[in-house]
C-alpha positions as CSV (number, residue, x, y, z in Angstrom):
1,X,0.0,0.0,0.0
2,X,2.6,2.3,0.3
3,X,3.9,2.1,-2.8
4,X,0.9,2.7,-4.4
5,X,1.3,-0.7,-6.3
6,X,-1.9,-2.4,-6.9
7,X,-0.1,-5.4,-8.9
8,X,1.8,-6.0,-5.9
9,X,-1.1,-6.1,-3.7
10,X,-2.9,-8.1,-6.1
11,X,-0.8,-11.0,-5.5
12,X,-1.0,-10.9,-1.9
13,X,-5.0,-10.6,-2.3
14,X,-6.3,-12.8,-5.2
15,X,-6.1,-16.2,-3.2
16,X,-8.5,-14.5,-0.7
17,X,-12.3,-13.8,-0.8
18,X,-15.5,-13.1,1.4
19,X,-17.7,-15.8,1.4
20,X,-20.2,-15.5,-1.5
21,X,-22.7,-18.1,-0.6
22,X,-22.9,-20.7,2.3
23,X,-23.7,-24.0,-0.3
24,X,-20.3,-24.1,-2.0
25,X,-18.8,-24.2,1.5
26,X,-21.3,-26.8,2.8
27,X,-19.7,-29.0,-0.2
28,X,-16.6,-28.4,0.8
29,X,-17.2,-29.3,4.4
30,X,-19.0,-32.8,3.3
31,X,-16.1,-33.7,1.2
32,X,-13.8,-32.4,4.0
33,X,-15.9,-34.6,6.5
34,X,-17.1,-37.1,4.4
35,X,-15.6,-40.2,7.0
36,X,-17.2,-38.5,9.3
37,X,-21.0,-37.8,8.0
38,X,-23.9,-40.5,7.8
39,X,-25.8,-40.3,4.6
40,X,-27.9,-38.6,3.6
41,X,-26.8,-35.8,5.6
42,X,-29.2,-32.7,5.9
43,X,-27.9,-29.2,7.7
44,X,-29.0,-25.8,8.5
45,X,-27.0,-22.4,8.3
46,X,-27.0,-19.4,9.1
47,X,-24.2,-16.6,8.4
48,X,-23.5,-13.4,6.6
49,X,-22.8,-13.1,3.1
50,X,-21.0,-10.8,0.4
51,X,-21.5,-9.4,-2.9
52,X,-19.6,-7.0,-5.2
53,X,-24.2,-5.0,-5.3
54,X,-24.3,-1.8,-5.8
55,X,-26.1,-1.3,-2.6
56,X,-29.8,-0.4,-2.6
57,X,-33.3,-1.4,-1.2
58,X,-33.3,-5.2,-1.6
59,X,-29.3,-5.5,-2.6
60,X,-26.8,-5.5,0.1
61,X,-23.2,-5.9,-0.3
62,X,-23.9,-8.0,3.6
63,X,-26.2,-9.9,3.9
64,X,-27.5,-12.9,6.3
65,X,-28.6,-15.9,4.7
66,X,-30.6,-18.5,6.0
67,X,-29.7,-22.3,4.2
68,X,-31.4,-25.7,4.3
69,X,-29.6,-28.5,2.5
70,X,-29.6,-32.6,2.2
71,X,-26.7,-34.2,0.5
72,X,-26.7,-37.9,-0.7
73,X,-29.7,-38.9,-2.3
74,X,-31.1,-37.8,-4.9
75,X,-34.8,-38.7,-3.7
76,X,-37.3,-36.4,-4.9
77,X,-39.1,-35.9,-1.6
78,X,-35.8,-34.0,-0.6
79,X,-37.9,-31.4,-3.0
80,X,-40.9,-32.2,-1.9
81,X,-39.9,-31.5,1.8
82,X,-37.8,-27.8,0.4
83,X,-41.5,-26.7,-0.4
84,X,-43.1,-28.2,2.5
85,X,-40.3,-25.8,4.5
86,X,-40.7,-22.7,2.5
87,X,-45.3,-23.1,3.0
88,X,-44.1,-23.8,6.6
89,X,-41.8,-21.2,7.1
90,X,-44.1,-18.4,6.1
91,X,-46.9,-19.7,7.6
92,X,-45.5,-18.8,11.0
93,X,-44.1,-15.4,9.7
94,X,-48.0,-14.6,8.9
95,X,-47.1,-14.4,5.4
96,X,-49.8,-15.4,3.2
97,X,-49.6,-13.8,-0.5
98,X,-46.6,-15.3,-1.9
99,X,-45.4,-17.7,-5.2
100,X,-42.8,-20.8,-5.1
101,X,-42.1,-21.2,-8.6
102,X,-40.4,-24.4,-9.7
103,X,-38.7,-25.4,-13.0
104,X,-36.3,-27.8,-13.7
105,X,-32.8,-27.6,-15.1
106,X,-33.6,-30.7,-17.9
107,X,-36.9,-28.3,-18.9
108,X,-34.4,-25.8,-20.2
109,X,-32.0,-28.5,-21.4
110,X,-34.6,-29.4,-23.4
111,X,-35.4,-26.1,-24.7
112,X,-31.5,-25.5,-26.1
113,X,-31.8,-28.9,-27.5
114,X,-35.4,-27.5,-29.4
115,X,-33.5,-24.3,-30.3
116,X,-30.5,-25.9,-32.0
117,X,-28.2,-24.6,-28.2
118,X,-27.5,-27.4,-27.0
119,X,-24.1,-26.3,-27.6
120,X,-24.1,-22.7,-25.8
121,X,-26.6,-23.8,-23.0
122,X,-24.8,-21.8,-20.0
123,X,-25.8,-18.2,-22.2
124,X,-28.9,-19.2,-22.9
125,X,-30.2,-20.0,-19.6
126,X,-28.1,-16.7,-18.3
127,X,-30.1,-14.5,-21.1
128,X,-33.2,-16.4,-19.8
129,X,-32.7,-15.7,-16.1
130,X,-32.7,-11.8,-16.9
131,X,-36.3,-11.9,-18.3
132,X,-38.1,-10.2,-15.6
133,X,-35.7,-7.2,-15.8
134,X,-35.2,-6.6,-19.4
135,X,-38.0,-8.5,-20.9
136,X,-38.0,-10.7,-24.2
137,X,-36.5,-7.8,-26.2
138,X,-33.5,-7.9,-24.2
139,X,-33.2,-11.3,-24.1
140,X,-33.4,-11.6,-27.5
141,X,-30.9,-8.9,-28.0
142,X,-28.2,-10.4,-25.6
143,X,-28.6,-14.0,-27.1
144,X,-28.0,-11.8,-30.4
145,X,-25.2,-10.1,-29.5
146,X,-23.8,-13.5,-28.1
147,X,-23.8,-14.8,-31.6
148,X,-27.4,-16.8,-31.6
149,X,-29.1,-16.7,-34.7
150,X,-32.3,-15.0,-35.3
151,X,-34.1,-18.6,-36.0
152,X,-33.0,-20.4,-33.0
153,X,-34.1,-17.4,-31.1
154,X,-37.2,-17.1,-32.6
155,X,-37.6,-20.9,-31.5
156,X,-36.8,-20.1,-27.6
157,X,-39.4,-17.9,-27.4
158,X,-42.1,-19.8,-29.6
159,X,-41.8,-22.7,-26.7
160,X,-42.0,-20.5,-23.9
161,X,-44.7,-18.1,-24.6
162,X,-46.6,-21.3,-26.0
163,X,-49.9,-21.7,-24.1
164,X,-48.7,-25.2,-23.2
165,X,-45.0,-25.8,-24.0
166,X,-44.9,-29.3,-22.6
167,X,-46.0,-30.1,-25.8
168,X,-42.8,-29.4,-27.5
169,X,-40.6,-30.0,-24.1
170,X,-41.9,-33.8,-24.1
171,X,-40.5,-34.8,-27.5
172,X,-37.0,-34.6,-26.1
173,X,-35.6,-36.6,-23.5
174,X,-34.0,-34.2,-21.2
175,X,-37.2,-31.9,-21.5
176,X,-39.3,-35.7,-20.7
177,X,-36.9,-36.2,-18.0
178,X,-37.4,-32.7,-16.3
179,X,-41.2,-32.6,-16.6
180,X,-41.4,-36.2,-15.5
181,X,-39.5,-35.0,-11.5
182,X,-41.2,-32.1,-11.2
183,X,-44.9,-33.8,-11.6
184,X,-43.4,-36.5,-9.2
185,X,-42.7,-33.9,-7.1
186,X,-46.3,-32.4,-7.2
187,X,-47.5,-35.9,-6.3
188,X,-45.5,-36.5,-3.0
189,X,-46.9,-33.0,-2.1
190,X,-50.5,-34.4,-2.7
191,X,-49.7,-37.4,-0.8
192,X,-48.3,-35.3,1.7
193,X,-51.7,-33.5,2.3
194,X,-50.3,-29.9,1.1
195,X,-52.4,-28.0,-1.5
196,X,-51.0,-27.0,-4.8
197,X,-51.0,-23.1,-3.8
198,X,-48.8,-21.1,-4.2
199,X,-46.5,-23.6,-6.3
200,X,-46.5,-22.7,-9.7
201,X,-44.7,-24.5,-12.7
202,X,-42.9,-21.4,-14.6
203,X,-40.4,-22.8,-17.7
204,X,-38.7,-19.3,-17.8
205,X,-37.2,-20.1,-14.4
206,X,-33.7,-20.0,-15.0
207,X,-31.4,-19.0,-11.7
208,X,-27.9,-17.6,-12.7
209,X,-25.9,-20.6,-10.9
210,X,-24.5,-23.2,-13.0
211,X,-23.6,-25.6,-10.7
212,X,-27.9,-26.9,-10.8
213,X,-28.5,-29.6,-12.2
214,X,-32.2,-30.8,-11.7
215,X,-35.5,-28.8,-10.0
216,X,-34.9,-25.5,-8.9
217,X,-37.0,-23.0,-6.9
218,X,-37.6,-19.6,-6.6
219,X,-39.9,-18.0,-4.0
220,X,-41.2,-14.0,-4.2
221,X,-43.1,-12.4,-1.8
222,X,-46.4,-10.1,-3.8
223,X,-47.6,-6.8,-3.4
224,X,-44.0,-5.9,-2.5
225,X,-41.4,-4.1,-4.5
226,X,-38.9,-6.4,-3.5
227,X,-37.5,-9.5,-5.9
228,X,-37.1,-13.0,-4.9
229,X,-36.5,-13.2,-1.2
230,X,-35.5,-17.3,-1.3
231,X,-34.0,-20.0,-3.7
232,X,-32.1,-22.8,-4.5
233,X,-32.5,-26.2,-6.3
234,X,-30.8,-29.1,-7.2
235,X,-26.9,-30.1,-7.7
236,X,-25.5,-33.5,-8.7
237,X,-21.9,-32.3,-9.1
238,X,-20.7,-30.0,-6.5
239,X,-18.9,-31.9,-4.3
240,X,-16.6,-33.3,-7.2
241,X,-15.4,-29.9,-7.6
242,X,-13.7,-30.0,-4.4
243,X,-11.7,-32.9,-5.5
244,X,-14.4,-35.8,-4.7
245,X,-14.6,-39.0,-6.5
246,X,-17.8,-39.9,-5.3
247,X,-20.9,-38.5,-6.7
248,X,-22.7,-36.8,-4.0
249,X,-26.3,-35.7,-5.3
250,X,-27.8,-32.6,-3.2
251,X,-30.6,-30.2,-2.8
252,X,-30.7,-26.7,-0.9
253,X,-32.9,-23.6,-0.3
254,X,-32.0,-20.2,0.7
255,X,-33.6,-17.8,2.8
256,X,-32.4,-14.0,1.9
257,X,-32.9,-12.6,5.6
258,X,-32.7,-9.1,4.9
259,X,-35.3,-9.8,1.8
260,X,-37.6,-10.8,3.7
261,X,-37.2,-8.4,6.9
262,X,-37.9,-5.7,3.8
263,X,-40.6,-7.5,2.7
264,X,-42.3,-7.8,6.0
265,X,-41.7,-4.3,6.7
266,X,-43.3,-2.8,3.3
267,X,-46.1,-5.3,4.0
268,X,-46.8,-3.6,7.7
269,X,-48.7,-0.6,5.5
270,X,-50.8,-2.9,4.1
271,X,-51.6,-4.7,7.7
272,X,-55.9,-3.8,7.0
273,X,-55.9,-5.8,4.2
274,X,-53.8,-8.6,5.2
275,X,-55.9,-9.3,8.2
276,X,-59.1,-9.0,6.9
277,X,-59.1,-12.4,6.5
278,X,-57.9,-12.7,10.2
279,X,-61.2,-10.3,11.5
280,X,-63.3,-12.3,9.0
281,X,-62.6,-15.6,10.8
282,X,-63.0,-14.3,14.0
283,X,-66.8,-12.6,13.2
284,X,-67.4,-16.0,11.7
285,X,-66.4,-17.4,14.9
286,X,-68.0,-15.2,16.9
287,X,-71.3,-15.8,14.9
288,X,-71.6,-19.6,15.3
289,X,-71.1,-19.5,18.6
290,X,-73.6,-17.3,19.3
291,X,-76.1,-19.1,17.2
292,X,-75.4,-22.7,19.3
293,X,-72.7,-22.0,22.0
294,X,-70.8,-25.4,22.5
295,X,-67.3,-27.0,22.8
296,X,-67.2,-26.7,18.9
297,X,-67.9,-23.2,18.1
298,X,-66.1,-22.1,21.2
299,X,-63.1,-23.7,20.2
300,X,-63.5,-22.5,16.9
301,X,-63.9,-18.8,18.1
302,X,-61.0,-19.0,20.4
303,X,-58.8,-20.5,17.3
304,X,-59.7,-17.5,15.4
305,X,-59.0,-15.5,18.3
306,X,-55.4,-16.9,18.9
307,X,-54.5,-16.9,15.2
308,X,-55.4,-13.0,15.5
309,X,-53.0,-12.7,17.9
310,X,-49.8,-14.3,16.2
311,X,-50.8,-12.2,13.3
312,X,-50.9,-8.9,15.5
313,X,-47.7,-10.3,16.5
314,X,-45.6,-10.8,13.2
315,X,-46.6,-7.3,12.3
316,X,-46.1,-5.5,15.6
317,X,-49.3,-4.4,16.2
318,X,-49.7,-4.4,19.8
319,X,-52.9,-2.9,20.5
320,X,-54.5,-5.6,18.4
321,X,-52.6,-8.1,20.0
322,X,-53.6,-7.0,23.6
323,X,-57.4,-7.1,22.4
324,X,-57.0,-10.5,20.7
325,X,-55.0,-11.6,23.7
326,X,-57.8,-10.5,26.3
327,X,-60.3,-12.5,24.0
328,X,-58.6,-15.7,24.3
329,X,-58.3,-15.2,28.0
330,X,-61.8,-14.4,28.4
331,X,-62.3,-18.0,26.3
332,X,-60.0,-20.1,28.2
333,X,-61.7,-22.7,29.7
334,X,-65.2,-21.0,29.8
335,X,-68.2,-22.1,26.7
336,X,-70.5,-19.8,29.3
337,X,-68.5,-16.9,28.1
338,X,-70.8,-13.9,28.1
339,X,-71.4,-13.1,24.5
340,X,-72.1,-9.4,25.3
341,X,-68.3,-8.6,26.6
342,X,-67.1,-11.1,23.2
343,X,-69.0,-8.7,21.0
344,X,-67.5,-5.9,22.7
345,X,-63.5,-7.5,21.7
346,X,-64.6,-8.4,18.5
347,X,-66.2,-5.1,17.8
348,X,-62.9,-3.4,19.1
349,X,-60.6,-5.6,17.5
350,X,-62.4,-5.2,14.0
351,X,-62.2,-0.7,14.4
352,X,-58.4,-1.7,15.7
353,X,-57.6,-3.4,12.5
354,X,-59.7,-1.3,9.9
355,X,-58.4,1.8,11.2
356,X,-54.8,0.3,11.4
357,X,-54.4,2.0,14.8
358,X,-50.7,0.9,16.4
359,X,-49.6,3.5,18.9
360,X,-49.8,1.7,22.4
361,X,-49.9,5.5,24.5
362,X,-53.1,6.2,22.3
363,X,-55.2,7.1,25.6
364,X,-59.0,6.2,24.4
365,X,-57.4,3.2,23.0
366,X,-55.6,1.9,26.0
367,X,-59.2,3.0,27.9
368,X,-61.2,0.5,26.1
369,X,-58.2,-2.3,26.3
370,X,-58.2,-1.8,30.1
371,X,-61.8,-1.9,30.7
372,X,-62.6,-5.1,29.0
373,X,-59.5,-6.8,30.5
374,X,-60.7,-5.2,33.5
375,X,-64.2,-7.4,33.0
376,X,-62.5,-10.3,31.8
377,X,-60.7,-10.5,35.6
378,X,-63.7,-10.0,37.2
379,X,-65.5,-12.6,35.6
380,X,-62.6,-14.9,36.4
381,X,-62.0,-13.9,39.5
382,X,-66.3,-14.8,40.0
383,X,-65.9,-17.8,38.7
């Protein structure tokens, strides 16, 4: 540095890095471990990342990732449990709008070998990948530029803007071969019990990373100006590049921390809408058990009542989480519950939510909260 010599620093410097992603290291740990490791082996991680971003809302040169992988089989309910996690994991952050789309890395194998690519698959599925941001112009422009000719481009996009480009993805093997895991994978989720939602088969999928190798995920949060906040997918080959002879199939997801703390924060604005649903549930609740008050509808209206409350919860909304929490109090234990002080929470909770009311020193609002809790005591203290 004092010299001012950057070649000189360069050499010091250009064996060194900060850590980019936490699956390449993971396959370098099972290959350094490997004697040590029962198969199939599955991990969780969670550590700060880097990248070279121009920093900005959604892009972070430091980030925290959050990573789930299984290495050593290559069993298709490894996928099957990734989704599972991802419905799982934002069911408990009280996220509800959101889209896991799948593809599968012999899908677009198939589509180079249906464009005449088979040849210059790695730009193709790059060009692909940048869809959402420059749009098929751009993409057909880059593949262009990248020396593509105008027919084989003009095939690309006839197969994925067909209405059903299974069609055309089915008369070649790898295209068979990728179609074929990722209805398998549908399957085990049916057998599993899970809906379909919120899993959509989308061809254009691409991911950047060339080290995947069969079905690969992407997950995006809507109704936010944020991008994907989780992926990942699977690799056949990664561990050989640490010097492994043994061919150790595995499949990973990635949580983007920060993503989805941004997410969950531009989502706060929009906390009326997102619990209406919530509110709903809880009148419905509220309803039956007034119509025939029993052990059913009561436990029904205090489900809807504690749901409410993990909901106020994720979105740090305290009032409505006092009310909801007073409710469930008032239900505990009691199907005698008077239905004139449950109107009054449910009629206070529903204002609460519609009028998106969050400030906790709000005096008429902390009035109200206190003098129904103050009644729910003295019914239990009665009792």
């Amino acid at each position: 540095l004092g010299t001012r010599n950057s070649k000189l620093l360069t050499q010091d410097i250009a064996e060194k890095g900060l850590r980019y992603d936490l699956t390449v290291p993971f396959a370098r740990y099972v290959v350094m471990n490997r004697h040590e490791i029962s198969l199939p082996f599955k991990r969780y991680q969670v550590q700060p990342v880097w990248r070279a971003d121009r920093p900005q809302k959604g892009r972070y040169r430091e980030f925290y990732q959050c990573d789930a992988d299984v290495v050593g089989t290559d069993s298709l309910v490894c996928e099957a449990e990734i989704i599972l996690m991802i419905k799982e994991a934002f069911l408990k952050l009280g996220i509800k709008e959101y889209s896991i789309k799948i593809n599968h890395r012999g899908v677009l194998s198939g589509l180079a070998e249906l464009a005449g690519l088979k040849d210059n698959e790695t730009s193709l599925f790059v060009a692909i990948d940048k869809l959402d941001k420059i749009g098929d112009e751009g993409v057909r422009k880059e593949l262009a530029d990248r020396g593509v000719a105008k027919e084989n481009i003009d095939t690309v996009f006839k197969v994925l803007n067909a209405a059903d480009p299974r069609t055309d993805l089915l008369a070649v093997e790898t295209g068979k071969k990728g179609l074929d895991d990722l209805s398998k994978v549908m399957s085990l989720l049916e057998a599993y019990g899970a809906k379909g939602d919120h899993v959509d088969l989308d061809i254009k999928l691409a991911r950047g990373l060339s080290y995947y190798t069969g079905c690969i995920f992407e997950v995006k949060i809507n109704n936010v100006s944020i991008g994907s906040v989780s992926g990942g997918g699977r690799y056949d080959n990664l561990t050989q590049a640490f010097g492994s002879k043994e061919k150790l199939s595995g499949v990973g997801i990635s949580f983007g921390i920060d993503r989805i703390y941004d997410a969950m924060e531009e989502l706060k604005a929009e906390f009326a809408d997102w619990m209406d649903a919530d509110v709903e549930k809880l009148i419905e609740g509220r309803d039956a058990f007034a119509k025939q008050p029993n052990s059913a509808t009561h436990g029904q209206l205090y489900r809807a009542s504690h749901d409410l409350k993990g909901q106020a919860l994720t979105f740090e909304h305290p009032v409505v989480a006092r009310m909801a929490a007073s409710l469930c109090k008032l239900l505990d234990g009691a199907i005698d519950t008077p239905l004139l002080l449950v109107d009054a929470h449910v009629n206070a909770i529903r204002i609460l939510v519609r009028q998106n009311v969050r400030d906790v020193s709000d005096p008429t609002t902390n009035a109200v909260a206190a003098e129904l809790e103050a009644q729910v005591r003295e019914l239990q203290n009665a009792a």
